[in-house]
C-alpha positions in Angstrom: 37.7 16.0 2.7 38.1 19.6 1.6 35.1 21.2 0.9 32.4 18.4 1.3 29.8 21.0 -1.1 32.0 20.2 -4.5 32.1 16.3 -3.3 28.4 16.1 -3.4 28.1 17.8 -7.0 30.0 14.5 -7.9 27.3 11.9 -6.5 24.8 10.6 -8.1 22.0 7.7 -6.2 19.9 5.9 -8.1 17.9 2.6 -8.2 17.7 -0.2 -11.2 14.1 -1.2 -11.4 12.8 -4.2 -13.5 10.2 -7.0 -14.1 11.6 -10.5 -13.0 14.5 -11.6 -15.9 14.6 -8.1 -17.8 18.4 -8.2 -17.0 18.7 -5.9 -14.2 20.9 -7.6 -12.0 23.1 -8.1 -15.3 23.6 -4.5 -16.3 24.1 -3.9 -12.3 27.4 -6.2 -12.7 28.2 -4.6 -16.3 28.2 -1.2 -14.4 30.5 -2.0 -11.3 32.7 -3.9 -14.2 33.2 -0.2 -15.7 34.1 1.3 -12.5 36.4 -1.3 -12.0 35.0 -2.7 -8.8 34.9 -6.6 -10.1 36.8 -8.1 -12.9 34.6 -10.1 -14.2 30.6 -9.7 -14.8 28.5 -13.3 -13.2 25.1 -13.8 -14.8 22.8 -15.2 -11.9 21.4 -17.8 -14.0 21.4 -21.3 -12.8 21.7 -22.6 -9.0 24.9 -24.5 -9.7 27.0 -21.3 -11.2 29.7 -21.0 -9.6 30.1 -17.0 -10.0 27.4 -15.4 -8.0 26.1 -12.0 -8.5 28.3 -9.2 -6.6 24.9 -7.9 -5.8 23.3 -10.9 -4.6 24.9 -11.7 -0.6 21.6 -12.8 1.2 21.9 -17.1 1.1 18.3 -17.5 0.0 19.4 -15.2 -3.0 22.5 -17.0 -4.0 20.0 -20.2 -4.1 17.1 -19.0 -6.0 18.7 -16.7 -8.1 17.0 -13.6 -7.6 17.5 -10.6 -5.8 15.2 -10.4 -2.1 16.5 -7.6 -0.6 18.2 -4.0 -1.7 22.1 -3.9 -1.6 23.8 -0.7 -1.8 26.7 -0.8 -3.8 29.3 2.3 -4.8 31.5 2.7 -7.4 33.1 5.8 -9.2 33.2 6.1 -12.8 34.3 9.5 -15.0 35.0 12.2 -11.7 31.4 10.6 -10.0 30.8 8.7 -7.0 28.0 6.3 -8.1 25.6 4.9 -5.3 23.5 2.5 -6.9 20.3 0.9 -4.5 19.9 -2.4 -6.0 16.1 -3.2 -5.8 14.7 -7.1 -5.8 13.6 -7.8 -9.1 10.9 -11.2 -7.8 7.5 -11.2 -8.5 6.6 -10.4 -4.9 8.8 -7.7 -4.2 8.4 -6.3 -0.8 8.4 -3.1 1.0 12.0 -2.6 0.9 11.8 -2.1 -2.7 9.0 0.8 -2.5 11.4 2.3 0.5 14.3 2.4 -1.3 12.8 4.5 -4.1 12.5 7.4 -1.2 16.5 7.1 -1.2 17.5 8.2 -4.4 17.4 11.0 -6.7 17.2 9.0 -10.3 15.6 5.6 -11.5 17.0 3.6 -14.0 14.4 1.5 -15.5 15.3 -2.0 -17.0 13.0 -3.6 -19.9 13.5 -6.7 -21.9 13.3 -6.0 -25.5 11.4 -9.1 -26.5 8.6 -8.9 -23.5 8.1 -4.5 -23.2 6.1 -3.5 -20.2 5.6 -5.8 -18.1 3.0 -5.8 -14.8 5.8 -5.6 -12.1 7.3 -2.6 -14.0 4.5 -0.6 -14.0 3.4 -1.0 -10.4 6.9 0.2 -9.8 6.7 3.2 -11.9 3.9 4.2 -10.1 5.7 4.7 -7.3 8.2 6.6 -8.6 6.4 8.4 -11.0 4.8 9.7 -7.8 7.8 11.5 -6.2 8.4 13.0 -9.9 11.8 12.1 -9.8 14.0 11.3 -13.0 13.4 8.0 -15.2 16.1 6.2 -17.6 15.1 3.7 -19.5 17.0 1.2 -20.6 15.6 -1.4 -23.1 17.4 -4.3 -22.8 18.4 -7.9 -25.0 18.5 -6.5 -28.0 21.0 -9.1 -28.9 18.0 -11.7 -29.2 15.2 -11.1 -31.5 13.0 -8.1 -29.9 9.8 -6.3 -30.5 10.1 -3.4 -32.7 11.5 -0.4 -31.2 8.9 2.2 -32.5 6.2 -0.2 -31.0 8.2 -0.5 -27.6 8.8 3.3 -27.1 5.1 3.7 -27.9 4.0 1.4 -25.4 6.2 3.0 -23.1 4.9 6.4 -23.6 1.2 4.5 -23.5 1.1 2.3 -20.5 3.4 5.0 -18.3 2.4 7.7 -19.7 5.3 9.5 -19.8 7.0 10.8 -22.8 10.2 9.0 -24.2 13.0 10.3 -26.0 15.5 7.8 -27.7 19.3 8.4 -27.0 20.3 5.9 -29.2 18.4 3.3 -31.7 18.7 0.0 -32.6 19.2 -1.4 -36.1 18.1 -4.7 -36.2 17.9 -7.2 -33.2 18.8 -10.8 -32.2 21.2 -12.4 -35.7 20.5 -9.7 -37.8 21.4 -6.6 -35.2 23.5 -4.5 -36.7 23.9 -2.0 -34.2 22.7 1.5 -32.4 23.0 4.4 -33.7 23.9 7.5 -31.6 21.2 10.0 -32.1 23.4 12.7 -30.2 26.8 12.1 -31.7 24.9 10.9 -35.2 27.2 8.1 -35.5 26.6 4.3 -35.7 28.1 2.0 -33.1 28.5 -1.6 -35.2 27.7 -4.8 -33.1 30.6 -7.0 -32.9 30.8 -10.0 -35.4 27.4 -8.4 -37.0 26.8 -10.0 -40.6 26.1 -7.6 -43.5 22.5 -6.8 -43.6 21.9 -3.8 -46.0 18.3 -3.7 -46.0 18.0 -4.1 -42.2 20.4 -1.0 -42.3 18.1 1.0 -44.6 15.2 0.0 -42.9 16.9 1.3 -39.1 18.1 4.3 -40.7 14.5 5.1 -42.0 13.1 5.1 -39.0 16.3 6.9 -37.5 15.3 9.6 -40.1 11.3 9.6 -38.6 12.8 10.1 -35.4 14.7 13.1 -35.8 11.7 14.7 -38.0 8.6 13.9 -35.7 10.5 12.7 -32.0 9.8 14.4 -29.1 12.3 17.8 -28.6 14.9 17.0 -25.7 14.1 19.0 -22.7 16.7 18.5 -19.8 14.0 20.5 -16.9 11.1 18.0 -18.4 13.8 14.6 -17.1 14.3 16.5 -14.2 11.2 16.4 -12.8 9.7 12.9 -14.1 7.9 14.0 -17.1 10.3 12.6 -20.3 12.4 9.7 -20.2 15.9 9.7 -22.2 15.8 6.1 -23.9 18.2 3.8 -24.7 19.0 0.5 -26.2 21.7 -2.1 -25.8 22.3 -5.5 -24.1 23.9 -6.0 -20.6 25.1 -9.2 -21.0 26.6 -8.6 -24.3 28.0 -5.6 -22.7 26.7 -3.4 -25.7 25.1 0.0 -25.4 26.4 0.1 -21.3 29.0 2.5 -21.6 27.1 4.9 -23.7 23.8 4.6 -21.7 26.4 5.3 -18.8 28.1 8.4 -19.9 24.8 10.0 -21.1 23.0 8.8 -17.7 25.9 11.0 -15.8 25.5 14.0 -18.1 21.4 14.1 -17.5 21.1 12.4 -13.8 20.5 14.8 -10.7 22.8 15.4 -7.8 21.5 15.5 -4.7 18.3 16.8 -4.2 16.9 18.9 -0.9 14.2 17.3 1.1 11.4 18.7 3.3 11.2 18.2 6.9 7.8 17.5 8.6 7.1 21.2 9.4 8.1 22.6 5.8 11.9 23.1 6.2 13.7 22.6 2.9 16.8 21.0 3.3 19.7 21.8 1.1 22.4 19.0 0.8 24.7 22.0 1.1 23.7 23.1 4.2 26.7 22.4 7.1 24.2 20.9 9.5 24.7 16.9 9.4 21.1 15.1 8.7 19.9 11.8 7.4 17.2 9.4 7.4 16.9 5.5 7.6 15.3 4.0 5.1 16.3 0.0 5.6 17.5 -1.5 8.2 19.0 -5.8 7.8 19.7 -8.1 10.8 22.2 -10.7 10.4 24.1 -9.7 7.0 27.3 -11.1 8.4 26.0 -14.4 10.1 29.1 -15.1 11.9 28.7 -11.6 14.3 24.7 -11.5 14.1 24.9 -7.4 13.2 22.0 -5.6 12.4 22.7 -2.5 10.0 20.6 0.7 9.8 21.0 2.3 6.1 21.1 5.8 6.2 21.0 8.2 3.3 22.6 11.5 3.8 20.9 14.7 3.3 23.0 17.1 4.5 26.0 18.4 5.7 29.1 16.2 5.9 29.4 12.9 8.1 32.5 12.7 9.4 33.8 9.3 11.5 33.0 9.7 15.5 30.8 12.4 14.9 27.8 12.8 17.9 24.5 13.0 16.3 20.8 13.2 18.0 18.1 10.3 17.2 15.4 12.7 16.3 11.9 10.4 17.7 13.7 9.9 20.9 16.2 12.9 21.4 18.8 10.1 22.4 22.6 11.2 21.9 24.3 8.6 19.5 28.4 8.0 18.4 28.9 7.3 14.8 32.0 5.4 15.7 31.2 2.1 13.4 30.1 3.1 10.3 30.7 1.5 7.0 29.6 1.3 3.4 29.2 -1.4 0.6 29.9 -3.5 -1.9 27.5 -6.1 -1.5 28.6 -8.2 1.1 32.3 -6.5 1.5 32.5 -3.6 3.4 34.8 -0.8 4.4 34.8 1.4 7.1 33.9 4.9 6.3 36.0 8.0 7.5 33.8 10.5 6.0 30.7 11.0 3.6 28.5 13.8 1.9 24.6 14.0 0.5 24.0 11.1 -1.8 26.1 8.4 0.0 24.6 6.1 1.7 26.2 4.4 4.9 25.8 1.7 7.0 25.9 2.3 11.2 25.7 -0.8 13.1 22.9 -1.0 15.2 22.1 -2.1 18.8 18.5 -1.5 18.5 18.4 2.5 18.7 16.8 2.5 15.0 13.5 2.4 13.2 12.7 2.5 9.6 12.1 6.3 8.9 14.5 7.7 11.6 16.3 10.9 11.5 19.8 11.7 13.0 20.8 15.4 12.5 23.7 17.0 14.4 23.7 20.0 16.3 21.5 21.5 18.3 18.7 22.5 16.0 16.4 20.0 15.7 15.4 18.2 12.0 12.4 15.6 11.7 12.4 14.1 8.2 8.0 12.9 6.7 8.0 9.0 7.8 8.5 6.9 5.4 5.4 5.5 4.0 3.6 2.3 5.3 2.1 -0.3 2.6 -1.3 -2.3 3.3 -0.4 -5.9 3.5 -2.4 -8.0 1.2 -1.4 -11.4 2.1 -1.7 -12.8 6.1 -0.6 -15.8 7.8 -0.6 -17.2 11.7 2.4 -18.3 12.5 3.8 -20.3 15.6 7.3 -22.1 16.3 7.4 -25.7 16.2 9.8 -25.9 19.3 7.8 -24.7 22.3 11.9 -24.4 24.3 12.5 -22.2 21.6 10.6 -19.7 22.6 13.4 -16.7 23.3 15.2 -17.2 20.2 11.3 -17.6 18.6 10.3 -14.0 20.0 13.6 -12.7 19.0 13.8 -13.2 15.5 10.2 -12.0 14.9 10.9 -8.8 16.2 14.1 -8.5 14.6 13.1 -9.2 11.2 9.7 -7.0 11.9 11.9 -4.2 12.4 13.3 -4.6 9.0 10.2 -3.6 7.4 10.0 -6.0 4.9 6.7 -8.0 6.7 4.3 -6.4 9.0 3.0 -8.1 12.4 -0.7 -8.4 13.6 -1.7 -10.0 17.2 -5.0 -11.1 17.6 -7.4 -8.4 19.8 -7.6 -10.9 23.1 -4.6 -12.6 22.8 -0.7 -12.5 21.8 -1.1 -14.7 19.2 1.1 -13.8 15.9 -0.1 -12.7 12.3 2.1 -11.5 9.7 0.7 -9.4 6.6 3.1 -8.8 3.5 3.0 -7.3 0.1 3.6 -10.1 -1.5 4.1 -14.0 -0.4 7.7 -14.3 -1.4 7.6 -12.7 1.6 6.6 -15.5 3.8 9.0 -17.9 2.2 12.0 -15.5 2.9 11.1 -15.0 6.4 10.6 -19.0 7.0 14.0 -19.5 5.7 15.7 -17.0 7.7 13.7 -18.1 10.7 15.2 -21.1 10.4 18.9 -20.1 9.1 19.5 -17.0 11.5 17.9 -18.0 14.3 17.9 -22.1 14.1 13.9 -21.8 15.1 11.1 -23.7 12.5 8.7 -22.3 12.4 5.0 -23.1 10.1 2.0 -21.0 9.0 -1.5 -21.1 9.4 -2.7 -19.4 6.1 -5.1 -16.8 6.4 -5.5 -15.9 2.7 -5.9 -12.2 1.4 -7.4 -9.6 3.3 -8.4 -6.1 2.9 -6.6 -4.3 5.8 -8.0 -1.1 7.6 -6.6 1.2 9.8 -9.7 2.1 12.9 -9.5 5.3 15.4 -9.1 3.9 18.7 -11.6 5.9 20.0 -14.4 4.3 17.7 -13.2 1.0 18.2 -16.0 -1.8 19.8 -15.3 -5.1 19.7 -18.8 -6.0 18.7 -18.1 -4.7 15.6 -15.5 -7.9 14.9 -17.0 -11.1 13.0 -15.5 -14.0 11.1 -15.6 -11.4 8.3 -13.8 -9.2 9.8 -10.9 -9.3 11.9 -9.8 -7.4 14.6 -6.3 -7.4 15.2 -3.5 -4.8 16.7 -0.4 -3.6 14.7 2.4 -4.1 16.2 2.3 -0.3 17.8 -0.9 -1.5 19.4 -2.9 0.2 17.0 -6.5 -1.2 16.2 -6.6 -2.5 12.5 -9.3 -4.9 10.9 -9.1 -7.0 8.2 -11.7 -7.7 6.1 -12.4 -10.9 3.8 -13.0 -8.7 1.0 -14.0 -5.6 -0.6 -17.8 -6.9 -0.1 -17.6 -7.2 3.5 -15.4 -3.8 3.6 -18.3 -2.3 2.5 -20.8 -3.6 4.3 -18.8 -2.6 7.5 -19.0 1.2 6.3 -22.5 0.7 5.5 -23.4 -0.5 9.1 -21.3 1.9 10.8 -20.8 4.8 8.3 -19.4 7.3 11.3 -16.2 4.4 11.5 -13.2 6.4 9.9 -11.4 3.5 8.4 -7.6 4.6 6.8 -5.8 2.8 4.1 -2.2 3.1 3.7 -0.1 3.4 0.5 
């Protein structure tokens, strides 16, 4: 590679976020059709389908049909390198998902026509929203009846509170959809096989007329930093609307951004210092070898194959001799790489979630990644008492992915695991069992309000049946209360007790 500062004008990283069945994984596949990654786009709907989502690699995911973990797949389309983070879309998402929104500079936002705004999308948004970073929005099914759009870009606007602007609008939906019409190029795009529907087309083109009278003004600095959201309308599976949202989504989307380092360094993707952070890490994504894979996106400077880089918590000297990057489960081996890509070094156990490798000899520490409270806990214990080895090793490993959190009890090593939500459990049962041939069965210990304590102010006779008091798996003194009631009758007992929440 050249001149690695003109390859990174040409990336662009995002993530597709989504309720559950909005279509995400759909238009995922519709995008790596365009950039001529796969032939054919695979709808994940039904256990016994024989074509499987590209995205989807993980065998729990190929059962259920749903997407539990975030693949990284790359395509290039139009003179870009696309790196698109492919979030889980379940109902009880994990950390992973929140993680990966720290690795990209754009969002794409999926929503189903017919259902608008729905819980898991908002609690998403939040996140994101958060960092300020750029929001598409991408309203999809609109070849199936759907709400009306003036209502669904007002409840957009309403329940995110962020201001929308529509790149395109439908006219009509489901039988009657006649098309979208390009607000930009001020042309209509006909459906195929659409049947003649002249007062739908009046009616569209009324409210097409509404739009450009009393829209919002288009304001490119406003995307850029969170605050309006270009809009669009179309239907992945159909494979309407993609290409169009696609083109405009390159035009407006972000390169590579700079990012801060813990003592208020900005870093500039251009500058010729290598740095990175890891934001996932996954054990076992090629069964057969039993690898574990710490995903890393680039900041700076330009990775080149062999290069020696410095494990910032630990100062330790590392080779970046094995390095790949992804399409879903296929992989190739990576020469060289600039800001925006994200790539895959195989791990021996050197990496934690929130790392940073920089080379050279000046030294770069990236904010940690941000910790989630756990709202769901469980005991758990192996049913094989031989198995104990293989027991203690996949708990650890899959710990260090991030996507559950591990407790011990205060006076003995006995095992809890907290997660966001308790999909959670289920996934780590199954790859207990798959990975590491160990059964394993929970103790439910139901909800639980978790709180970080000082170790300094910590005194066991504080503890009760109503409150926990456990250790993290840093050792750290955390209690977990059986609800907000007896959370605050702990701070009105002890009101000197600093008690932290994270995110």
């Amino acid at each position: 590679m050249t001149d690695f500062k003109e390859a990174l004008k040409t990336r662009r990283t995002f993530a597709i976020i989504s309720h559950p069945d909005a279509g995400k994984t759909t238009l995922t596949e519709q995008l790596l059709l365009h950039g001529g990654v796969i032939r054919e786009a695979g709808t994940v709907k039904g256990r016994g389908a024989k074509k499987l989502a590209s995205s989807d690699w993980m065998a729990i995911e190929q059962q259920r049909g749903i997407s539990v973990t975030s693949s990284v797949l790359q395509f290039d389309y139009d003179g870009k390198r696309i790196n698109i983070l492919d979030t889980p879309g379940h109902e009880d998402f994990s950390e992973d998902t929140y993680r990966t929104l720290m690795a990209v500079d754009s969002v794409v936002m999926v929503v189903d026509a017919a259902k608008g705004i729905e819980p898991q999308t908002k609690k998403l948004f939040e996140i994101v929203s958060k960092r300020g970073i750029p929001v598409f929005t991408f309203f999809n099914k609109i070849d199936r009846d759907a709400r009306a759009p003036l209502d669904l870009v007002d409840e957009l606007e309403t329940t995110l509170g962020i201001q929308a602007f529509p790149m395109n609008w439908p006219i009509g939906s489901g039988q009657i959809l006649q098309g979208i019409y390009d607000l930009r190029q001020k042309e209509l795009i006909p459906f195929k096989n659409a049947s003649d529907q002249p007062e739908v087309m009046a009616e569209g083109m009324d409210e097409v007329e509404l739009l450009e009278d009393a829209g919002n003004d288009f304001d490119k600095d406003a995307v850029a930093h969170g605050k309006l959201t270009p809009v669009f309308f179309g239907s992945a599976l159909a494979n309407f609307g993609v290409t169009e949202f696609l083109e405009q989504y390159l035009q407006y989307a972000p390169e590579p951004a700079a990012v801060e380092t813990v003592d208020d360094q900005l870093i500039e993707p251009t500058d010729d210092q290598f740095s990175g952070f890891v934001f996932k890490i996954q054990a076992n994504m090629d069964p057969r070898h039993r690898d574990r894979i710490a995903f890393v996106r680039i900041v700076s400077g330009e990775f080149k194959k062999g290069m020696d880089v410095t494990l910032s918590r630990t100062g330790k000297k590392l080779r970046l001799a094995n390095v790949t990057q992804f399409m879903a489960e296929e992989r190739e081996n990576v020469q060289d790489a600039v800001p925006g890509d994200i790539i895959g070094i195989y791990d021996t156990g050197n990496f934690q979630i929130g790392d940073t490798i920089y080379s050279g000899k000046k030294k770069l520490t990236f904010p940690d990644l941000p910790t989630f409270t756990p709202e769901y806990f469980n005991k758990v214990i192996a049913k094989d008492v031989m198995k104990q080895k293989s027991y203690h090793k996949g708990v650890t490993q899959l710990v260090q992915e991030g996507t559950i959190q591990l407790y011990k009890s205060w006076n003995s090593n006995e095992y809890i695991l907290g997660a966001v939500g308790q999909l959670q459990f289920e996934v780590f049962k199954f790859r207990m069992e798959n990975e590491y041939n160990v059964a394993i069965q929970f103790e439910p210990i139901g909800s639980k309000v978790a709180r970080w304590i000082n170790p300094d102010q910590v005194d066991e006779k504080m503890a009760s049946s109503r409150n926990l008091l456990v250790k993290d798996r840093y050792d750290r003194p955390v209690f977990l209360f059986e609800n907000q009631f007896a959370l605050n009758w702990f701070k009105d007992k002890y009101p000197d007790v600093d008690l932290e929440a994270k995110m």
